[in-house]
N, C-alpha and C positions, 0 to 999 in steps of 0.2 A: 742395780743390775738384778736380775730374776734368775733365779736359780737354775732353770734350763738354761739360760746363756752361759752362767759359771760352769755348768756340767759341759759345755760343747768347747767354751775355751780353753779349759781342764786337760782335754783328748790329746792323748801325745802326739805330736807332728805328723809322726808317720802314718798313721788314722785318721787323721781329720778328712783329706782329701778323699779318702771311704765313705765316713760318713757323710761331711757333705755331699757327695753322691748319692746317697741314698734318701736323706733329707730332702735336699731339689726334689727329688722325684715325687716322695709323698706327695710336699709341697706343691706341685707342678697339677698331680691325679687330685688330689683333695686340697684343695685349696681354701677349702670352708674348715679345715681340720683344725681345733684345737689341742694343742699341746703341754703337758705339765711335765713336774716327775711324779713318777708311780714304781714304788719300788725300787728309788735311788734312782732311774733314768727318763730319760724323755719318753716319753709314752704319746701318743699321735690317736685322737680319738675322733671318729664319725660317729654318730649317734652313740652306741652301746657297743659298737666295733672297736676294739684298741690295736694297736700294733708301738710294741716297745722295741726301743732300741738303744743298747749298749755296745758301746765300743764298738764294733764293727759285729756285731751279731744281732739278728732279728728275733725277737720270741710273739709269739701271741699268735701267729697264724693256725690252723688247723688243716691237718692234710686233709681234709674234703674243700677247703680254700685256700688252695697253694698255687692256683693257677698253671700248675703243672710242673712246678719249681722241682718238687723233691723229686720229679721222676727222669729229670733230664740233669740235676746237679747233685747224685743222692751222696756224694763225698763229703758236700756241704751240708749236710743234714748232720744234728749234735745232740743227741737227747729227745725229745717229746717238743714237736713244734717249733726247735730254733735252729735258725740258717747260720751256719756261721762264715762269715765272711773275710777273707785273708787274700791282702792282697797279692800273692803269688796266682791266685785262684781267679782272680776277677777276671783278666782279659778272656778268660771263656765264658762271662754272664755278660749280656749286652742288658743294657737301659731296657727294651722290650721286656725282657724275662723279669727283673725289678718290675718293672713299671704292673704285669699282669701280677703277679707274687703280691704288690700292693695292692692294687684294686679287686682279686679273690679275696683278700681279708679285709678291706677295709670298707668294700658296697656293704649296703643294707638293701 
């Protein structure tokens, strides 16, 4: 087994169904995307583009490629470029908003 899969099957219960969420989606916009760890977590890289993701938080985007994320979820915004994600929060971010939040950081 490959240490991204230990990291995803690692994820406590209550997480997982997050992250897989969030992973489909990459997966879904980029589908040529390769994947490692970087930094202890799965890291999802297009050319020279990364987007990491830990436990139910995104980092690596930059607010000029947030597809408009921080200015319509800015409670989910945590520091310097990561979304943090909790699922109390989620039913107001639909698939659309992910889905743009990943393709602002991850086209070339």
């Amino acid at each position: 087994m490959n240490s991204v899969q230990e990291y995803i099957d690692a994820i406590a219960p209550g997480h997982r169904s997050l992250f897989d969420r969030v992973r489909g989606l990459i997966l879904e916009e980029f589908p040529q995307t390769s994947v490692a760890l970087s930094y202890g977590m799965p890291t999802y890289r297009v050319d020279k583009r990364r987007l990491h993701i830990h436990g139910v938080s995104i980092y690596g985007w930059g607010t000029d490629r947030d597809g408009g994320f921080s200015s319509r979820h800015p409670t989910l915004i945590s520091g310097k470029a990561t979304v943090r994600l909790r699922s109390t929060d989620m039913a107001a971010v639909t698939d659309d908003e992910l889905r743009a939040l990943i393709r602002a950081t991850l086209k070339v």
